[in-house]
TIVO-2410 file (N, C-alpha, C; in nm, 3 decimals):
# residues 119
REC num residu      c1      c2      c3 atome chaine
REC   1      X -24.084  15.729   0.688     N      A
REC   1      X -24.008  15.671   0.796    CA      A
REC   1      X -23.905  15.774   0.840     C      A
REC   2      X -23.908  15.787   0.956     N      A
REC   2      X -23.782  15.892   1.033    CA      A
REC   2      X -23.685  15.798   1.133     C      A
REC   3      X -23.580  15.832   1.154     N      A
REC   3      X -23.497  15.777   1.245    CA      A
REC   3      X -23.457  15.858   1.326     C      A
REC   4      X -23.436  15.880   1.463     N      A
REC   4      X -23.429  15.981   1.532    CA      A
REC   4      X -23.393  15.937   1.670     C      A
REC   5      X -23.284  16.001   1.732     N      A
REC   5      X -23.275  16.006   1.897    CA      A
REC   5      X -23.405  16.123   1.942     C      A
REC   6      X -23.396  16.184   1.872     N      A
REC   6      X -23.466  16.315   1.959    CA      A
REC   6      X -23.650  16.256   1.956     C      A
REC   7      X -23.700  16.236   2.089     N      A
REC   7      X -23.826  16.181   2.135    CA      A
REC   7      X -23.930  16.298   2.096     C      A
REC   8      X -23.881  16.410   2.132     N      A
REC   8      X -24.013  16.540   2.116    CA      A
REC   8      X -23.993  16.534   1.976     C      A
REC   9      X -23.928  16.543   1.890     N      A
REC   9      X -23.978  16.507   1.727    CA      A
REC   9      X -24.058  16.373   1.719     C      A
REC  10      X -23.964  16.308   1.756     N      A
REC  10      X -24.053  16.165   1.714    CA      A
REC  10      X -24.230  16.193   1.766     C      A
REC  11      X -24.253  16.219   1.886     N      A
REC  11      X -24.387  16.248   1.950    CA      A
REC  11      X -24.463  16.357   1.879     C      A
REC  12      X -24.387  16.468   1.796     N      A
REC  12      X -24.495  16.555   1.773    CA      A
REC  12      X -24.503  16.483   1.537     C      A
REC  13      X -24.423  16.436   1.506     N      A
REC  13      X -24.438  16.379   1.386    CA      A
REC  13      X -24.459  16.241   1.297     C      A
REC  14      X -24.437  16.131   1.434     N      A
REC  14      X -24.527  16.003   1.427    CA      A
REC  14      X -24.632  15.927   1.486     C      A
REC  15      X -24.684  15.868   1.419     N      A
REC  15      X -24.813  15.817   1.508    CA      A
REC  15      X -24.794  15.681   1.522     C      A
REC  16      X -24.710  15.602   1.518     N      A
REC  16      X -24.652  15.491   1.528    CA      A
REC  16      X -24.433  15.533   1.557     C      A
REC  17      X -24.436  15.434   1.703     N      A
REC  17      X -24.288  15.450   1.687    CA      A
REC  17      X -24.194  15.354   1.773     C      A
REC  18      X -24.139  15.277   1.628     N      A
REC  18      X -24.075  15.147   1.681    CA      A
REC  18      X -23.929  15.189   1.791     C      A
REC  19      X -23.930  15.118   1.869     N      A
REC  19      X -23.802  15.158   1.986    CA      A
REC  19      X -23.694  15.020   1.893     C      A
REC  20      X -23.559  15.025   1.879     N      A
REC  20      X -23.446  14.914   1.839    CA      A
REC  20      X -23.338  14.954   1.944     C      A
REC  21      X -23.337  14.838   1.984     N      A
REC  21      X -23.205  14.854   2.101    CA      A
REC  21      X -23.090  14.718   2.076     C      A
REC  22      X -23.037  14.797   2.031     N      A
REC  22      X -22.895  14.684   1.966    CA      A
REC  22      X -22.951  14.641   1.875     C      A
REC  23      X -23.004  14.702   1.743     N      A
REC  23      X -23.072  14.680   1.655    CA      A
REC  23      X -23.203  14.558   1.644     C      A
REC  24      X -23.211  14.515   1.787     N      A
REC  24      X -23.342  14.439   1.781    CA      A
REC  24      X -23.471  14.507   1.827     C      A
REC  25      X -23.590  14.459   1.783     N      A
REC  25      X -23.750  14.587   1.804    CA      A
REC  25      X -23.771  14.528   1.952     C      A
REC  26      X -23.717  14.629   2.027     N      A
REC  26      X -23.772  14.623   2.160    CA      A
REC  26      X -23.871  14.683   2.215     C      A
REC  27      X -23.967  14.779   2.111     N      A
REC  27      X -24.113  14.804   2.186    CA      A
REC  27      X -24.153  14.929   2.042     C      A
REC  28      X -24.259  14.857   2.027     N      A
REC  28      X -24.383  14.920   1.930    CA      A
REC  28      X -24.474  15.033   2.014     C      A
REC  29      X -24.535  15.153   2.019     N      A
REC  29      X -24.569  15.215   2.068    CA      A
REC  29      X -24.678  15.309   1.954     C      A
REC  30      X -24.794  15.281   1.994     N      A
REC  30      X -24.892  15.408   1.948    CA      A
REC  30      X -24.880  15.496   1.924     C      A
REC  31      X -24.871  15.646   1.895     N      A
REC  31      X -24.844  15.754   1.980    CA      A
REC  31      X -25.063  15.804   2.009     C      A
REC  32      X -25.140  15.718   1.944     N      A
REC  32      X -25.289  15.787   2.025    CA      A
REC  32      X -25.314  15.710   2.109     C      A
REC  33      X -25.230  15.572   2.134     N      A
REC  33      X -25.244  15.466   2.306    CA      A
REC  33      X -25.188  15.538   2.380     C      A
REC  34      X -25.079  15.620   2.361     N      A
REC  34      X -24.985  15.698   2.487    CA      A
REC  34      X -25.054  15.820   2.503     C      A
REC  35      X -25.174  15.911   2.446     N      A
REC  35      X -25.210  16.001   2.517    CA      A
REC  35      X -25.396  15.952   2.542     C      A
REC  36      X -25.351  15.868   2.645     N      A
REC  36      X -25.491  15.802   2.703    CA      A
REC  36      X -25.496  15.891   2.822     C      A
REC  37      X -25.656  15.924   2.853     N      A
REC  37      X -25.664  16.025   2.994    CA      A
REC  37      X -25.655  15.997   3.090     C      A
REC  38      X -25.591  15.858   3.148     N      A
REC  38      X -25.563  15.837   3.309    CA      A
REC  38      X -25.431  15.904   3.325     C      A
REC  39      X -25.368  15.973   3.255     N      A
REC  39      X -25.231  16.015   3.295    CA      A
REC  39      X -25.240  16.138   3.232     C      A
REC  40      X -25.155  16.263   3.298     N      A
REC  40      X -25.138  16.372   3.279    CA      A
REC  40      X -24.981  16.368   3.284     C      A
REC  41      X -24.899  16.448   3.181     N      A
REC  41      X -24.760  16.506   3.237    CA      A
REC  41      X -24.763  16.662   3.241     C      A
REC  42      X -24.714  16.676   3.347     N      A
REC  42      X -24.670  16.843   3.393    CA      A
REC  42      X -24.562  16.918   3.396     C      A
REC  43      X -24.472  16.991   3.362     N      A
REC  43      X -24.384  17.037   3.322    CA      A
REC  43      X -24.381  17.192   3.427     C      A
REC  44      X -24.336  17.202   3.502     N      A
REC  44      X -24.340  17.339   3.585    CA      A
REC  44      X -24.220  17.398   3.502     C      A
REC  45      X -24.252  17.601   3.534     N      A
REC  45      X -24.182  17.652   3.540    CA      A
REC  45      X -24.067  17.625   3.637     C      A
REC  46      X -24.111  17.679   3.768     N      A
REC  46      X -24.118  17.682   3.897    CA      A
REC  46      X -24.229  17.646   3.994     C      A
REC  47      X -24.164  17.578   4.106     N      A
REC  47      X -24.251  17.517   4.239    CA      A
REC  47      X -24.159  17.467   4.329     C      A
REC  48      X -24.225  17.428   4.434     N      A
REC  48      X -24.135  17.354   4.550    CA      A
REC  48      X -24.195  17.220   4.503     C      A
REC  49      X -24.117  17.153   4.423     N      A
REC  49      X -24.160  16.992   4.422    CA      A
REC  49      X -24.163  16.878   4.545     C      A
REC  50      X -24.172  16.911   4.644     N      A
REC  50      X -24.222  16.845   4.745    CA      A
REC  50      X -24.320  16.886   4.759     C      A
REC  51      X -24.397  16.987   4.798     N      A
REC  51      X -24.523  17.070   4.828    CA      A
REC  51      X -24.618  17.066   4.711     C      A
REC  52      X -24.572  17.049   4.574     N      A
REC  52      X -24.639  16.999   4.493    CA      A
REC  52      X -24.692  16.925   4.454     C      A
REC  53      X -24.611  16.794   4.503     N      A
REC  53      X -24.670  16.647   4.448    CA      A
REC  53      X -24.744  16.605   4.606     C      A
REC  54      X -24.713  16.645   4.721     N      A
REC  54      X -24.799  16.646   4.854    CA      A
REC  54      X -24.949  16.693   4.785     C      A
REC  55      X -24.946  16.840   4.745     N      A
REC  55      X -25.044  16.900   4.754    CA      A
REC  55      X -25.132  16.844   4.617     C      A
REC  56      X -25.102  16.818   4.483     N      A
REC  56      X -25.171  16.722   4.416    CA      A
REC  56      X -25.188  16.567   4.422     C      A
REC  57      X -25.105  16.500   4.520     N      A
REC  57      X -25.162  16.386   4.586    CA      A
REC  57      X -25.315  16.372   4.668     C      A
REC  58      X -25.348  16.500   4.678     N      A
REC  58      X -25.464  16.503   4.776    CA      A
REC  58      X -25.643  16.530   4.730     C      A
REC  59      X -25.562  16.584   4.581     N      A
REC  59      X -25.672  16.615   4.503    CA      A
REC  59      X -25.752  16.512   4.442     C      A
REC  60      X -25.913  16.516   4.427     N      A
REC  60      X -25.984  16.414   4.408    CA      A
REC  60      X -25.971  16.379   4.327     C      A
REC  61      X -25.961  16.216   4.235     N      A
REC  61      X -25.925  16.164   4.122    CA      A
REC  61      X -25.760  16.168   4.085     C      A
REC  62      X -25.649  16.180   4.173     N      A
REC  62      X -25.566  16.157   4.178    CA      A
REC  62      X -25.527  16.025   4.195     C      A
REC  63      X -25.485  15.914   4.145     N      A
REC  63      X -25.430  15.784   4.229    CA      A
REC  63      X -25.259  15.800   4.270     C      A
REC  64      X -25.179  15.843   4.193     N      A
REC  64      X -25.059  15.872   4.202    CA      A
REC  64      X -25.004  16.027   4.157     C      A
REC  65      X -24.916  16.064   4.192     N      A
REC  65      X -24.806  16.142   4.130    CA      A
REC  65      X -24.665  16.082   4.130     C      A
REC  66      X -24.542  16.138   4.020     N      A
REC  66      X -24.458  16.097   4.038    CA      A
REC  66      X -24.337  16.211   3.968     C      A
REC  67      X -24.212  16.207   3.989     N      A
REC  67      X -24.145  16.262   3.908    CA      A
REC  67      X -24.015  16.175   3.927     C      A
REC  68      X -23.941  16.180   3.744     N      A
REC  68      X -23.763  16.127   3.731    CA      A
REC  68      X -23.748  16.215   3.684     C      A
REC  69      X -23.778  16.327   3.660     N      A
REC  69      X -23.720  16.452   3.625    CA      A
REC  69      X -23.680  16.583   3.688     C      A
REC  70      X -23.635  16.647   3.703     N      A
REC  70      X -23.694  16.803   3.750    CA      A
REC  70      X -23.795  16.872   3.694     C      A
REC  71      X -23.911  16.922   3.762     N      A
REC  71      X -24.012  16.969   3.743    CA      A
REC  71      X -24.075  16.894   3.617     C      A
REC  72      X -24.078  16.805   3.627     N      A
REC  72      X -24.134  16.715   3.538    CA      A
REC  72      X -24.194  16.588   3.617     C      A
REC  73      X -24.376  16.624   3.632     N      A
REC  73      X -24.452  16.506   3.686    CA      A
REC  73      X -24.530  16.447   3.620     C      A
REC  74      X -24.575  16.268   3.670     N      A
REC  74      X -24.673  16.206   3.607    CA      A
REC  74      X -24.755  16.222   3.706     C      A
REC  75      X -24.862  16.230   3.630     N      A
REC  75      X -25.015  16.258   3.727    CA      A
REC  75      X -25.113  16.106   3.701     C      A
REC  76      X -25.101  15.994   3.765     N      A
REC  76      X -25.205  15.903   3.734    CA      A
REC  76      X -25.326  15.979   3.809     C      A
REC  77      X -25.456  15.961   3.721     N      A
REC  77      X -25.588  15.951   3.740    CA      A
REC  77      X -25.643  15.844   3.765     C      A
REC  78      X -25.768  15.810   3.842     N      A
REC  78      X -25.801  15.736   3.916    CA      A
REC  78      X -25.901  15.702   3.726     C      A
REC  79      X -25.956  15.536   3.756     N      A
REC  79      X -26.009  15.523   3.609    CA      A
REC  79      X -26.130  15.431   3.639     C      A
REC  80      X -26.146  15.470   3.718     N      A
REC  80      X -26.324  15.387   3.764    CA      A
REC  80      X -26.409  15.453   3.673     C      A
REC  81      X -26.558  15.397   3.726     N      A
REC  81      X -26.667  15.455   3.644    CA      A
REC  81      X -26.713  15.595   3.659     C      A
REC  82      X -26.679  15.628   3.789     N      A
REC  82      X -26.777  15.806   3.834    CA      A
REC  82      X -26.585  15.858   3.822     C      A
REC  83      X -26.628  15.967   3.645     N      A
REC  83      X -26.469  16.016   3.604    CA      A
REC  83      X -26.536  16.180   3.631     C      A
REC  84      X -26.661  16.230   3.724     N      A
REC  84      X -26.682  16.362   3.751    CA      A
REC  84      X -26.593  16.425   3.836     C      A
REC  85      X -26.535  16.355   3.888     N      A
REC  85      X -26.464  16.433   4.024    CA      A
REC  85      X -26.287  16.462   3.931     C      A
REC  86      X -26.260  16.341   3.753     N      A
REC  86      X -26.104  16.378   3.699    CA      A
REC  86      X -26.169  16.510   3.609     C      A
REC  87      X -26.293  16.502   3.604     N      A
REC  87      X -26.288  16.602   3.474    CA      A
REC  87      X -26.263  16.767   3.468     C      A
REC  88      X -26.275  16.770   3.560     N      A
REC  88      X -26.217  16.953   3.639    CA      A
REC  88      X -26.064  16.924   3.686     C      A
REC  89      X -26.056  16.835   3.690     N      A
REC  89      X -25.863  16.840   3.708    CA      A
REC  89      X -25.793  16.916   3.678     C      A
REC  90      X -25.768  16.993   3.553     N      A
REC  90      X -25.703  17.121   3.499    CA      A
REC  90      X -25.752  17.225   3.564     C      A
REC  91      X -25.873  17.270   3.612     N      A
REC  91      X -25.931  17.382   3.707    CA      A
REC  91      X -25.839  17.346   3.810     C      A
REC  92      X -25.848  17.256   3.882     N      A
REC  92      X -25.825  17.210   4.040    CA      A
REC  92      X -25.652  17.279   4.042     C      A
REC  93      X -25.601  17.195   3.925     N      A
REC  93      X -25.455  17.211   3.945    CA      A
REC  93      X -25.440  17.353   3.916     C      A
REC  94      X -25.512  17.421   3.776     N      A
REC  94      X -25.457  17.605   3.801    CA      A
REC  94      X -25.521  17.664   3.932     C      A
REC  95      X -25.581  17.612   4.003     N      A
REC  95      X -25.604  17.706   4.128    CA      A
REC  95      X -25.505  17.693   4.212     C      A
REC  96      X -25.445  17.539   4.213     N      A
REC  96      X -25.373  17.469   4.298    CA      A
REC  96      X -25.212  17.586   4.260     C      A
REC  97      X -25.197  17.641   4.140     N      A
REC  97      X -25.125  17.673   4.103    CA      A
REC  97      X -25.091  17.812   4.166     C      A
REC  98      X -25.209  17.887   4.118     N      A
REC  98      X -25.249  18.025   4.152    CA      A
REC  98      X -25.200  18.056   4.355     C      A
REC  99      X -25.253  17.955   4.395     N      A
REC  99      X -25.226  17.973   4.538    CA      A
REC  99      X -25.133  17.954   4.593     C      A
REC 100      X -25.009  17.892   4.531     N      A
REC 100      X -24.863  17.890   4.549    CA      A
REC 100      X -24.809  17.976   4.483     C      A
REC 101      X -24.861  18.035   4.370     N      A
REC 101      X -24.782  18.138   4.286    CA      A
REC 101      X -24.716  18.039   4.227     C      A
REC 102      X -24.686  17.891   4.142     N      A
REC 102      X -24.602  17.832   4.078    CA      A
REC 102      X -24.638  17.887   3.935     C      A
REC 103      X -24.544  17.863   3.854     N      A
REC 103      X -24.614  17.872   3.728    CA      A
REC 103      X -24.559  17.742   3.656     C      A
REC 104      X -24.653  17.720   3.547     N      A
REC 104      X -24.651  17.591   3.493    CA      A
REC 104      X -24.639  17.632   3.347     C      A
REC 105      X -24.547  17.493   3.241     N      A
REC 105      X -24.497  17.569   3.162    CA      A
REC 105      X -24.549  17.445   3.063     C      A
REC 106      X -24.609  17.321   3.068     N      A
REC 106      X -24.686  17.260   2.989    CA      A
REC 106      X -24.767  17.149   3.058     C      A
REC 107      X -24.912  17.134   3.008     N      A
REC 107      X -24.969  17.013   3.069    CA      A
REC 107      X -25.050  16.924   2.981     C      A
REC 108      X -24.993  16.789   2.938     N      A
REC 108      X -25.006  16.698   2.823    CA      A
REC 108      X -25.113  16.578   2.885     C      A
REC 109      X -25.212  16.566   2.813     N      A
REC 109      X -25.331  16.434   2.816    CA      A
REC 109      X -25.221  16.335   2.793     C      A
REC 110      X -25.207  16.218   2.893     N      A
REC 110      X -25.107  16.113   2.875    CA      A
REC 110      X -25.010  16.152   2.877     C      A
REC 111      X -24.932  16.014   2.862     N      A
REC 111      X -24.757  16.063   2.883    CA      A
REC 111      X -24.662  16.051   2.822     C      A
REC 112      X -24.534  16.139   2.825     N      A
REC 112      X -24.467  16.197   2.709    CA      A
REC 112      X -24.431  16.031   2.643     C      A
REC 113      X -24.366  16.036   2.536     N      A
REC 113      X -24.311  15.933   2.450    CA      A
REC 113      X -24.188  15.857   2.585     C      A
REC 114      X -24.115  15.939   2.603     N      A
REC 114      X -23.993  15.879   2.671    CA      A
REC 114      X -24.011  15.830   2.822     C      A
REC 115      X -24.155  15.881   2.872     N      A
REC 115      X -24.215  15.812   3.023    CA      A
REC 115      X -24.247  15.685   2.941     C      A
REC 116      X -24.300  15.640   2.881     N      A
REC 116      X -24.410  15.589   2.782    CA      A
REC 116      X -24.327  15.406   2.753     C      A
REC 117      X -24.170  15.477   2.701     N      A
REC 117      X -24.096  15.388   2.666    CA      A
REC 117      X -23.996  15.332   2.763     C      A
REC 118      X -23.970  15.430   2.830     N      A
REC 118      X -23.882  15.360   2.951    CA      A
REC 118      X -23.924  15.375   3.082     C      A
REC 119      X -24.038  15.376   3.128     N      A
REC 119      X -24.110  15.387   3.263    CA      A
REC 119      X -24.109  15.222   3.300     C      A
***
């Protein structure tokens, strides 16, 4: 058992992780339910985050983008039956990348612990 403010520990050293808020269990959480593949998080170096979330809004198998962070986006994937058009998604986006010159500085299957718990 660990107790911890810090979320990127908790995410990279439990696989179960109870949330207590005013010492009551306000949310049980997976950590292999939270990296399910309809969601991507993205972490830029650098980009124009308007031109970014425009320009991956448009890409096939996208349903949403979003960001509460700086340079920090959620990528919903579309989760029907034909998943050929999400499965090159990581191609799509480093080209998408390459042609703005952004650089990107992490990209996670599902979403982080702290989208996860307070989204």
């Amino acid at each position: 058992m660990i107790s911890s403010h810090n979320l990127d520990e908790l995410e990279k050293l439990c696989d179960q992780v109870l949330y207590l808020d005013k010492g009551q269990l306000s949310q049980a959480v997976s950590m292999h339910a939270s990296t399910g593949s309809d969601y991507l998080t993205l972490t830029m170096q650098s980009c124009d985050s308007e031109l970014l979330q425009a320009e991956v809004a448009k890409l096939a198998g996208v349903m949403n983008i979003s960001s509460k962070q700086i340079n920090v986006f959620i990528i919903q994937l579309a989760t029907d039956d034909d998943k050929s058009q999400g499965s090159d998604i990581e191609i799509r986006l480093f080209s998408l990348f390459n042609q703005h010159k952004w650089q990107y500085k992490m990209l996670l299957k599902g979403r982080t612990l702290e989208e996860t718990l307070f989204s």
